[in-house]
C-alpha positions, 0 to 999 in steps of 0.5 A: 077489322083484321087481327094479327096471328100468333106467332111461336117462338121456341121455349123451354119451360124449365124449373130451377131451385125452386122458381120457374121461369121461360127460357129462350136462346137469344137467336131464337128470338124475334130480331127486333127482340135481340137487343135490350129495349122495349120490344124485348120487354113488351114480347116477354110481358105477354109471353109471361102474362103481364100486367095483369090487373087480376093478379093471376097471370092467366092469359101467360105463363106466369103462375102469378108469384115473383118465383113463377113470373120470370124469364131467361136469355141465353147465348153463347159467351162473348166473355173469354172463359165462359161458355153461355151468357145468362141474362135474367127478367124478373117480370111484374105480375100486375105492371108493364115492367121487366126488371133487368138490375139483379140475378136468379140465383134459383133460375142459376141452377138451369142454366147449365143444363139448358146451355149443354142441351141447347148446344151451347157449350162445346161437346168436348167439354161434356164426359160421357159419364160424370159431372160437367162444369158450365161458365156463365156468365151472369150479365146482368150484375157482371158476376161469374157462376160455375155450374156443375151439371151431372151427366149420364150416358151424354145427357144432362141428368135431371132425375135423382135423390137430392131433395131441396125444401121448397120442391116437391119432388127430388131431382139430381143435385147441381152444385152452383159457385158464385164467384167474387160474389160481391166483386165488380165487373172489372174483377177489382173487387166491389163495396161488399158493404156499401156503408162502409159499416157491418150494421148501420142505423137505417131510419126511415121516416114515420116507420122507425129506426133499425140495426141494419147489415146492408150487403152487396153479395149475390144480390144487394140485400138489407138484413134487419133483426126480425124482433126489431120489426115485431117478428119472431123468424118462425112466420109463414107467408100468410102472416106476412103477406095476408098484411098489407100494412106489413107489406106497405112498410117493408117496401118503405124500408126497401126503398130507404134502404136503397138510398143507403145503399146507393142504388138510388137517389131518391125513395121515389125510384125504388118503384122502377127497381122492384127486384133490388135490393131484397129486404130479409130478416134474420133471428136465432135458431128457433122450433118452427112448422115449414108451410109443407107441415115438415118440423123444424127443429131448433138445433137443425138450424144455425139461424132463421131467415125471411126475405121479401120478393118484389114486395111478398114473402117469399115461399122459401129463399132466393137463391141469390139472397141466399149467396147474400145469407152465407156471405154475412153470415161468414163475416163477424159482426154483422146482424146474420153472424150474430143470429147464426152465434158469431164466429167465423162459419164458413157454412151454415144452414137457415131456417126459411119458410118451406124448410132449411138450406145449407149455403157456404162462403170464403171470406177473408180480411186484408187491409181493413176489408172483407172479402169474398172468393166464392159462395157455394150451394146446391139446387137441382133444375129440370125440363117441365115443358119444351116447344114454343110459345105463341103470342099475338104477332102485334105484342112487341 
């Protein structure tokens, strides 16, 4: 019996925020891989390790978490303004699925750096020296990000002093914008609250009834009062995903949660949209120990926040939840703004479970609707490998 060889494709492994994930040029790519479809989902399943029953991906270059199992396309922009198109797969780790229905908003922060250094914004555009202003656009939810990628000597500057909770290492800073965050394509502007209701009363079957803020800002995200599903804000991942009974219930709620929200019709369909919408909790500022043995202290933050990731808790914070997080938490009334106090923040920082960040959005109310012009953070990203990455030649 003959076997097919291996075939390379060049590859940058690459750290964003703190998620890891394969980045390709799309001309880089197999031609039968450069249109959306199932071959592009088969090659990125065994480039990443997927599906794998163990659960560890070993035989990929997935590192068998949801913020180590995915993957980036990126190509020069068809969309006037912009410089690069970012096209992000989230990868299951034990099923044959790459889920295409939400952004990386950690994966966002490399994607400046990798379009600069892979030729794909224009030269004139990079100083010698100084900061360096990438426009993506984000194609899979139709979203503009404005990356500010620091520049030495005409290098992208990945080394530095800016320490983000959840990386061991600090790096240089990059300051992302997510801009009309809950807008549509069409820039018309979307349902930042697909109820119509800051807080709704979600019921879910043989689960219970709970205060839910539901929000499309950055990523679809369903906020519900962590002592109302017998949490205190302060757990670690252990407590939440050594639980499968808590596991099992959080994706009943994410998946009643979506009809709610419009995303599906059917509780059925939400095992096809794994990566939307995410499920996080929200509490007062309270003393906690991050999973790094780093004391949080109260008054360092203005509220505290879990998130569920396709179906675990995750070690920090998405970034794209994150987005979510500042937006509520600038709009009064709903479950985020009444943990961070009430008022009208327009920055506040968050207590999640490897430490704090600081997220800030520009919200405003005009006939009878909220707004959002743009959220800001900041994540740092680096190279951690590049080259190519091989897989068997019948794969895809």
């Amino acid at each position: 019996m003959t076997h097919a060889p291996q075939i390379k494709i060049p590859a940058t492994y690459m750290r964003g925020g703190t998620s890891k994930g394969v980045f390709f040029r799309l001309q880089d790519l197999p031609q039968i891989a450069q249109l959306p479809g199932p071959a592009r989902d088969a090659l990125l399943l065994r480039v990443i390790g997927s599906p794998d029953p163990y659960g560890k991906q070993i035989d990929g270059m997935g590192g068998a978490t949801s913020s180590t199992s995915k993957a980036v396309i990126l190509s020069r922009s068809s969309k006037e303004g912009h410089d690069v198109d970012y096209l992000f797969g989230q990868v299951a780790i034990d099923k044959a699925f790459v889920d295409w229905s939400g952004n990386c908003g950690n994966l966002s922060a490399a994607v400046g750096s990798f379009a600069i250094s892979g030729g794909m914004v224009d030269p004139a555009r990079i100083p010698e020296n100084g900061i360096a202003t990438v426009r993506i656009w984000q194609a899979n939810i139709g979203k503009t990000i404005i990356a500010h990628v620091p520049i030495t000597n005409g290098e992208v500057q990945e080394t530095g002093e800016f320490a983000l909770d959840g990386v061991t290492f600090p790096a240089a800073e990059v300051q992302l914008e997510f801009m009309d965050p809950a807008a549509e394509e069409d820039g018309e502007g979307g349902s930042m609250f697909p109820t119509g209701n800051l807080v709704d009363d979600l019921e879910v079957p043989e689960v219970g009834t709970f205060k839910a803020t539901m929000i499309n800002a950055g990523i679809p995200t369903i906020f519900l009062n962590a002592a109302d599903i017998g949490y205190t804000g302060t757990e670690l991942q252990d407590a939440i995903n050594s639980d499968p009974v808590a596991l099992a219930r959080f994706e009943t709620i994410r998946a009643h949660g979506a009809v709610r929200m419009g995303l599906i019709k059917h509780v059925a369909e939400a095992a096809k949209l794994q990566h939307t919408p995410k499920v996080a909790f929200v509490a007062p500022p309270a003393a906690y120990v991050s999973s790094s043995g780093k004391e949080v202290s109260a008054i360092d933050v203005d509220l505290l926040v879990r998130a569920m990731s396709m179906g675990k808790l995750h070690h920090a914070m998405m970034g794209t939840a994150a987005v979510a997080i500042g937006t509520a938490a600038a709009i009064p009334g709903t479950l985020v703004n009444l943990a961070a106090g009430g008022g009208s923040p327009s920055a506040v920082r968050f207590g999640h479970p490897s430490g704090t960040l600081r997220v800030g959005a520009q919200a405003t109310f005009s006939n009878g609707e909220w707004s959002v012009s743009k959220a800001i953070m900041s994540r740092s990203a680096r190279v951690l490998m590049e080259g190519w990455v091989r897989v068997p030649g019948d794969a895809f």
